[in-house]
C-alpha positions in Angstrom: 114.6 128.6 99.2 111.7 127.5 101.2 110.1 126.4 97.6 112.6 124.0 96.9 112.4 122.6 100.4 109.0 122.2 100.2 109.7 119.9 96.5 112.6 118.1 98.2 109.8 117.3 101.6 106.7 116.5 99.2 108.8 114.1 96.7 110.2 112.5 100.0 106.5 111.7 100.8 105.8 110.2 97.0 109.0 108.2 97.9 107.7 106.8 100.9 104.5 106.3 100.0 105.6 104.2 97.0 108.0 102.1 99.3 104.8 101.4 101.3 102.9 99.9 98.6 105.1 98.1 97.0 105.3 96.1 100.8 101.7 95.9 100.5 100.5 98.9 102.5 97.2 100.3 102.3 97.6 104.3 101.2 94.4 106.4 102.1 95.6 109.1 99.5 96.4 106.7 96.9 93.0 105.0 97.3 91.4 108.3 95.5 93.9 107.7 92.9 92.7 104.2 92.2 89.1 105.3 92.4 90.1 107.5 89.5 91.0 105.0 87.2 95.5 104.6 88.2 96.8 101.5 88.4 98.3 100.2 91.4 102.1 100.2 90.1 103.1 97.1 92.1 100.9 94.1 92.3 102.1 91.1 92.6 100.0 87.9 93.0 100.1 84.3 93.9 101.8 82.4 91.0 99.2 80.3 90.6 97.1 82.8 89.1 99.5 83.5 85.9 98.9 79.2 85.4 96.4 80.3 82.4 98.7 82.5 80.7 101.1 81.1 78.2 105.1 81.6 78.9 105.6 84.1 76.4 102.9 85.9 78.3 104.5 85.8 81.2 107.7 87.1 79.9 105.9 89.9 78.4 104.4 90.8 82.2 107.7 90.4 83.7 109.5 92.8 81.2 106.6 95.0 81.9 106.9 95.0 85.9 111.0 94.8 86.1 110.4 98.5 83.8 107.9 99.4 85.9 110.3 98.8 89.1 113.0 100.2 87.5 111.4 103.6 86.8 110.4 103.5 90.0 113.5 102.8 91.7 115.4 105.4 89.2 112.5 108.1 90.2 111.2 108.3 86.5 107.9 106.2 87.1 105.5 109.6 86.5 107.1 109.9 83.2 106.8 105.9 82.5 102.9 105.9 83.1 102.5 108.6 80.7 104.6 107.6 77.9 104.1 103.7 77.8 100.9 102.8 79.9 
């Protein structure tokens, strides 16, 4: 019993941890991840910066972060980064 409360507290943390980066809050953990080569899931910039790309570009990065966001808000985003990139 105490296993599966441990699971349940440590996926809680995952959870909150990812609701803290997507509002743009600094992780200390997560940091190591980056350093290891991960991809921060969300980043989203100033739209000026996408100005070089063409639109069908920037559809293609939009369908990539709405599946991105969706995995993540579905709880399937581990299983995303491993499958699709």
């Amino acid at each position: 019993m105490s296993v599966l409360f441990k699971q349940s507290l440590k996926r809680e943390e995952e959870r909150f941890k990812m609701e803290a980066i997507f509002h743009g809050a600094q992780i200390d953990d997560l940091s190591k991840e980056k350093k290891s080569g991960k991809e921060n899931t969300f980043t989203f910039k100033d739209p000026k910066e996408y100005d070089y790309l063409s639109f069908e570009q920037k559809k293609e990065l939009t369908k990539k972060m709405k599946m991105k966001h969706k995995s993540w808000a579905t709880g399937t985003l581990s299983q995303i980064g491993k499958n699709n990139g």
